[in-house]
C-alpha positions in Angstrom: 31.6 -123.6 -120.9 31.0 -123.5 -117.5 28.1 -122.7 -115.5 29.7 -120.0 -112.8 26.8 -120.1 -110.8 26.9 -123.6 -109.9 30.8 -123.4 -109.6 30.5 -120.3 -107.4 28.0 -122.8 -105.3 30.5 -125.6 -104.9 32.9 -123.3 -103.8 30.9 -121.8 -101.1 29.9 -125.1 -99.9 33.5 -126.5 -99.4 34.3 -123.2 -97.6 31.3 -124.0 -95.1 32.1 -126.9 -94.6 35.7 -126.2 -93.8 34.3 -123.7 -91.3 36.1 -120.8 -93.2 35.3 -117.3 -94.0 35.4 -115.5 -97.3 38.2 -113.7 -95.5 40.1 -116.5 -94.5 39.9 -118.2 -98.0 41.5 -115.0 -99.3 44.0 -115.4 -96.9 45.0 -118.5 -97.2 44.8 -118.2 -101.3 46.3 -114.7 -101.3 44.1 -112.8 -102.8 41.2 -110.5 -102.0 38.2 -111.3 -100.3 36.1 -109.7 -103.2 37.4 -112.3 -105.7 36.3 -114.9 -103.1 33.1 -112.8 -102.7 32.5 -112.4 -106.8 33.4 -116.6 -107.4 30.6 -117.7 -105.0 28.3 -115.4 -106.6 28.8 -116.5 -109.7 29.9 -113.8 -111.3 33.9 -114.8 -111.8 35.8 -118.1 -112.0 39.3 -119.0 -110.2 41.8 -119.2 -112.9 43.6 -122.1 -113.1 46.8 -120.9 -110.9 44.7 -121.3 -108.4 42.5 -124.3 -108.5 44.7 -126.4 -107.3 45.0 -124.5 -104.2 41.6 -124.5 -103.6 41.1 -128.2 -104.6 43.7 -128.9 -101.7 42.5 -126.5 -99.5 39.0 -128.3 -99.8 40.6 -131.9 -99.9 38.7 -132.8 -103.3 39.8 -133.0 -107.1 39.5 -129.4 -109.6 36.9 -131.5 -111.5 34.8 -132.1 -107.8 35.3 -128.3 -107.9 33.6 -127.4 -111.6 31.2 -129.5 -111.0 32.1 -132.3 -113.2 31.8 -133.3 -116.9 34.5 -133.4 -119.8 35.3 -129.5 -119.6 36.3 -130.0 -115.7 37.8 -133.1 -116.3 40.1 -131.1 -119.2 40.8 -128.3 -117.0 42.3 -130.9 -114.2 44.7 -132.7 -116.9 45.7 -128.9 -118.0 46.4 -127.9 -114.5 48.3 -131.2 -113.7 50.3 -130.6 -117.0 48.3 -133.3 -119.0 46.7 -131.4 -121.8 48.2 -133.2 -124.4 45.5 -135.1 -126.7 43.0 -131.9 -126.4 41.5 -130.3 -129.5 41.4 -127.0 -130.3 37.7 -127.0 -129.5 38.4 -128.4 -126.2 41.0 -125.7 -125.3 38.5 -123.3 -126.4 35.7 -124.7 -123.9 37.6 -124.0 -120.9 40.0 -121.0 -122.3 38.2 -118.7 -120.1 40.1 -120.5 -117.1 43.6 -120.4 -118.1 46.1 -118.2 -117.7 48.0 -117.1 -121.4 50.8 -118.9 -120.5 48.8 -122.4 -120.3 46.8 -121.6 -122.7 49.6 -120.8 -125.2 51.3 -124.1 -124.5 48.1 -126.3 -124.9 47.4 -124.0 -128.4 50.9 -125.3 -129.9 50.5 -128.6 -128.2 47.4 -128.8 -130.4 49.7 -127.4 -133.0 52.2 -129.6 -133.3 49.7 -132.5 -133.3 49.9 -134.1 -130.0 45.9 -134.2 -130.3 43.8 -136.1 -132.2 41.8 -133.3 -133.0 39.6 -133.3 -136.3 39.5 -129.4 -136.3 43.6 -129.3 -136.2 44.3 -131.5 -139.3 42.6 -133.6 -141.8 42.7 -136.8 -139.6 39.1 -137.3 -140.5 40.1 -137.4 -144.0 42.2 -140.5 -143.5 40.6 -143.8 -143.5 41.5 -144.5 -140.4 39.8 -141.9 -138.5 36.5 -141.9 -140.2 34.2 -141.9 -136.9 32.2 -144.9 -137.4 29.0 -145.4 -135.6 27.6 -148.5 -134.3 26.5 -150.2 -137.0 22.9 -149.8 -138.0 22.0 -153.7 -138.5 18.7 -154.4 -140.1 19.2 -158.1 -139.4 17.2 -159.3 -142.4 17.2 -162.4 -144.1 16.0 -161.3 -148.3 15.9 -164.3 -150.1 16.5 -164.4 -154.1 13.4 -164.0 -156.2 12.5 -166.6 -158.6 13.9 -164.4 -162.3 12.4 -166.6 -164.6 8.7 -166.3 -162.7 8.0 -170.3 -162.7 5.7 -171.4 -160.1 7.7 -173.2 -157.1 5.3 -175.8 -157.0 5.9 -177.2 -160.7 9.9 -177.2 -159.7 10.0 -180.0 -157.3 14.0 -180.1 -157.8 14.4 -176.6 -156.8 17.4 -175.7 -154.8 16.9 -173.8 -151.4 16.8 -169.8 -151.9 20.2 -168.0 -151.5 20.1 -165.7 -148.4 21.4 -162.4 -147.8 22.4 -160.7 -144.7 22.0 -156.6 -144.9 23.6 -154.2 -143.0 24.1 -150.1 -142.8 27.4 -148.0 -141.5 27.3 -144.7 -141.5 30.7 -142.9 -141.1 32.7 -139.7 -141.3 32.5 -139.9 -145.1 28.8 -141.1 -145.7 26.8 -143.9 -145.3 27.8 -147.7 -146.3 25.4 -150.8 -147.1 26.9 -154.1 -146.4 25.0 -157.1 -148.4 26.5 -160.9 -147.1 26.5 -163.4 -149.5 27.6 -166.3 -147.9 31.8 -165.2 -147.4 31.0 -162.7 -149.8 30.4 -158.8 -148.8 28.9 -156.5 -151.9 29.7 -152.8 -150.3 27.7 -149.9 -151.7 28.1 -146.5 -150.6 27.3 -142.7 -150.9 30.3 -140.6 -149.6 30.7 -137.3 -149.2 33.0 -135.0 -151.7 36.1 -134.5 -150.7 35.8 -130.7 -150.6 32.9 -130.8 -148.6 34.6 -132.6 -145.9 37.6 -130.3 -146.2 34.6 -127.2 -146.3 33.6 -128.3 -143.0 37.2 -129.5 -141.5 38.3 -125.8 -142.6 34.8 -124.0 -140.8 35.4 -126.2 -137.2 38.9 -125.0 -137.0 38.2 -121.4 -137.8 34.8 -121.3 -135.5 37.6 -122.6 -132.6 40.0 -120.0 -133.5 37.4 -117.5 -132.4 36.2 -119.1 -129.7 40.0 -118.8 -128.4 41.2 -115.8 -130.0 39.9 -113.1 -127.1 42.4 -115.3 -124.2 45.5 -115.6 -126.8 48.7 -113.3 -127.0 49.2 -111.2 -129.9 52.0 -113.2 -130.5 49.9 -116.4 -131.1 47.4 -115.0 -132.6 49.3 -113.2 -135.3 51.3 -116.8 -135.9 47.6 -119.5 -136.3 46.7 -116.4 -138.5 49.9 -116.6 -140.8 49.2 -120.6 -140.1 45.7 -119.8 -142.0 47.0 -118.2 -144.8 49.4 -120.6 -145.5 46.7 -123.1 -145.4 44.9 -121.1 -148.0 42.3 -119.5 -145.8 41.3 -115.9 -147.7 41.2 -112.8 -145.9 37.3 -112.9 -146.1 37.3 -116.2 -144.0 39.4 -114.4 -141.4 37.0 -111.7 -141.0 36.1 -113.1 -137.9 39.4 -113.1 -136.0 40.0 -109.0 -137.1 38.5 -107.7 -133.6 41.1 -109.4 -131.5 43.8 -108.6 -133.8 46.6 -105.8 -133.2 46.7 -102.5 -135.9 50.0 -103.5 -137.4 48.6 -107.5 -137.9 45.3 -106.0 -139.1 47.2 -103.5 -141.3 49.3 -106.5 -142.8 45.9 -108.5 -143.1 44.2 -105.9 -145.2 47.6 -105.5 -147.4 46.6 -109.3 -148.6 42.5 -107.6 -148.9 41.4 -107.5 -152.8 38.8 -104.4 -153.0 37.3 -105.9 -155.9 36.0 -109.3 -153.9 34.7 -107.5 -150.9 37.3 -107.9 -148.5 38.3 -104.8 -147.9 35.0 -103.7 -147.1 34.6 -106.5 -144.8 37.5 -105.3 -142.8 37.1 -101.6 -142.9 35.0 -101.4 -139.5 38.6 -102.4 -138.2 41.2 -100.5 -139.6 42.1 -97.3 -139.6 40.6 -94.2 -142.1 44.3 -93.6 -142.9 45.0 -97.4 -143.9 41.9 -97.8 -145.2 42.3 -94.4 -147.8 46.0 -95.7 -148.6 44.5 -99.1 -149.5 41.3 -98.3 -151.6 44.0 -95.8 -153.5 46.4 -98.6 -154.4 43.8 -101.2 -155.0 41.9 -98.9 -157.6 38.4 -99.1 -156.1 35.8 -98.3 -158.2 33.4 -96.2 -157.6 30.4 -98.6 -157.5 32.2 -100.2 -154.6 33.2 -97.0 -152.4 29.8 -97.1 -151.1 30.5 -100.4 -148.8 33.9 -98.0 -147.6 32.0 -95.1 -147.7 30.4 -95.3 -143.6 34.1 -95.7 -142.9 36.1 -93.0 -144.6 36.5 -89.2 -143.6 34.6 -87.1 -145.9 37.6 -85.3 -147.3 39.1 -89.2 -148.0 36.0 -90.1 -149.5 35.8 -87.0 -151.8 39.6 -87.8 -152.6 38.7 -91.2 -153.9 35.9 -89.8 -155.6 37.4 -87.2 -157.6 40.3 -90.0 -158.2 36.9 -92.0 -160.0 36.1 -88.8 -161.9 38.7 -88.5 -163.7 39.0 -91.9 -164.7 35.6 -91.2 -166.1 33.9 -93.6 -164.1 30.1 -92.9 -163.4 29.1 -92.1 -159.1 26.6 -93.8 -158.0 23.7 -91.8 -155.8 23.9 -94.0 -153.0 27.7 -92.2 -152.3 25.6 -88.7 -152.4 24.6 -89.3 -148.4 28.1 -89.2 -147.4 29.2 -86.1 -150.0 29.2 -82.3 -149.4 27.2 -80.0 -151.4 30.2 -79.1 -153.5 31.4 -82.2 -154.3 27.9 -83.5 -155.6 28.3 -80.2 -157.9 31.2 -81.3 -158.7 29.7 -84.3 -159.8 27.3 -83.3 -161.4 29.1 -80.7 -163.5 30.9 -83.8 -165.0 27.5 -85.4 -165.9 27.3 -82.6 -168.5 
């Protein structure tokens, strides 16, 4: 992310130093003098539409502008219509920057896989693309030990000690030794399972997802979402992307919910008491688990769900009692008897 402060100083400076006023700058960007105003105090950022304006204006590059570093350097490809090759993550960093119509294209340019992002695939699954750190070289020399214990000074024949040349790697999957005999390599590793490598794959794109989903359309949020689930993400997982999400997309989402596993309660803050009533009816909630819905349903729904419980003789917990009227904890109570 940016640091808007020291943008909003870079800007400023330039400006002196082209002998310009805030009003002039406006001018000659066509905007307001408040927007020039709010960017040198720090408390907005150009969007990208118009950094290259300013950058020409000021005779330097966008990156000169942000300061410098990878995220500026990103932002300039983006604006020059370079952005192929960023991750998701990378998008995210500078999201805040684009407009939706840049930002949608660099989201399906990541997409389609013109990136070599890790979070956008399983690339880091593939041999090739395992990360590799320099290697850890302990540069030692071991020499075999004597196995049957005789004394080297009673062997006057005995051949020189084999050497062996010992080195670690540590990569995306684990951590390697190398042992050198001679030609010979001996490999022994510890790698990491599969799943947890797909685990943490799956976690990195989702965490990326939300950094992004606020600046996406609808549009393109609703398709990564469908793109999720058809990647076998459950709804629980997308928890995190319901506030950005439209009512009919949320609506659809919690139609895939299972009230039994908690995921209806983990979307209820979001959806509406109506969808929310029609879902816990179809889904058969039990009454044991109305409690989670309970902070989110009208009283008369809640009673409605409860009496549904009653009469499938199921037992009411005392922690629904809060959220009941005086009648209907008669009610329940009469059926105790």
């Amino acid at each position: 992310m940016f640091d808007t402060v020291k943008v909003g100083r870079i800007i400023s400076q330039k400006r002196k130093e082209h002998n310009m006023t805030q009003m002039q700058l406006a001018d000659a960007l066509g905007i307001s003098f408040q927007a020039v105003s709010n960017w040198e105090r720090g408390n907005s950022m150009p969007d990208i539409s118009k950094l290259p304006e300013l950058a020409e204006l000021f005779g330097c590059s966008i990156e000169e502008l942000l300061g410098g570093g990878a995220s500026a350097g990103n932002v300039e490809k983006l604006a020059k219509g370079e952005g192929q090759g960023l991750s998701l993550g990378e998008i995210a960093e500078v999201a805040p920057v684009l407009t939706p119509e840049v930002l949608d294209e660099a989201v399906e340019s990541a997409r389609r896989g013109d990136t070599p992002s890790v979070a956008c695939g399983d690339s880091s699954l593939q041999e090739g693309a395992e990360g590799e750190s320099d290697d850890e070289d302990f540069d030692e020399d071991i020499d075999e030990e004597d196995e049957e214990g005789e004394d080297e000074e009673d062997e006057e024949d005995e051949e020189e000690p084999r050497r062996f040349h010992a080195f670690w790697k540590r990569t995306g999957r684990g951590a390697r030794a190398h042992i050198r005999d001679g030609k010979t390599v001996y490999i022994f590793g510890a790698e990491k399972s599969g799943e947890k490598r797909k685990d943490k794959a799956k976690s990195k794109r989702l965490k990326e997802l939300v950094m992004l989903a606020p600046f996406l359309s609808s549009a393109r949020l609703r398709e990564l979402v469908e793109e999720l689930r058809g990647e076998g993400y459950t709804v629980s997982e997308l928890v995190p992307l319901a506030p950005f999400l439209s009512e009919e997309d949320l609506d659809a989402l919690a139609e895939l919910a299972e009230a039994d596993g908690g995921e209806l309660a983990a979307l209820a803050p979001f959806l509406s008491q109506e969808t929310l009533k029609k879902l816990a009816e179809r889904s058969g909630v039990k009454s044991g688990q109305l409690i989670a819905l309970a902070p989110f349903l009208s009283e008369e729904a809640l009673e409605a769900l409860v009496m549904g419980a009653l009469e499938r003789g199921e037992r009411i917990p005392r922690g629904l009692y809060p959220f009941l009227s005086e009648r209907m904890i008669v009610e329940i109570l009469k059926h105790k008897k």
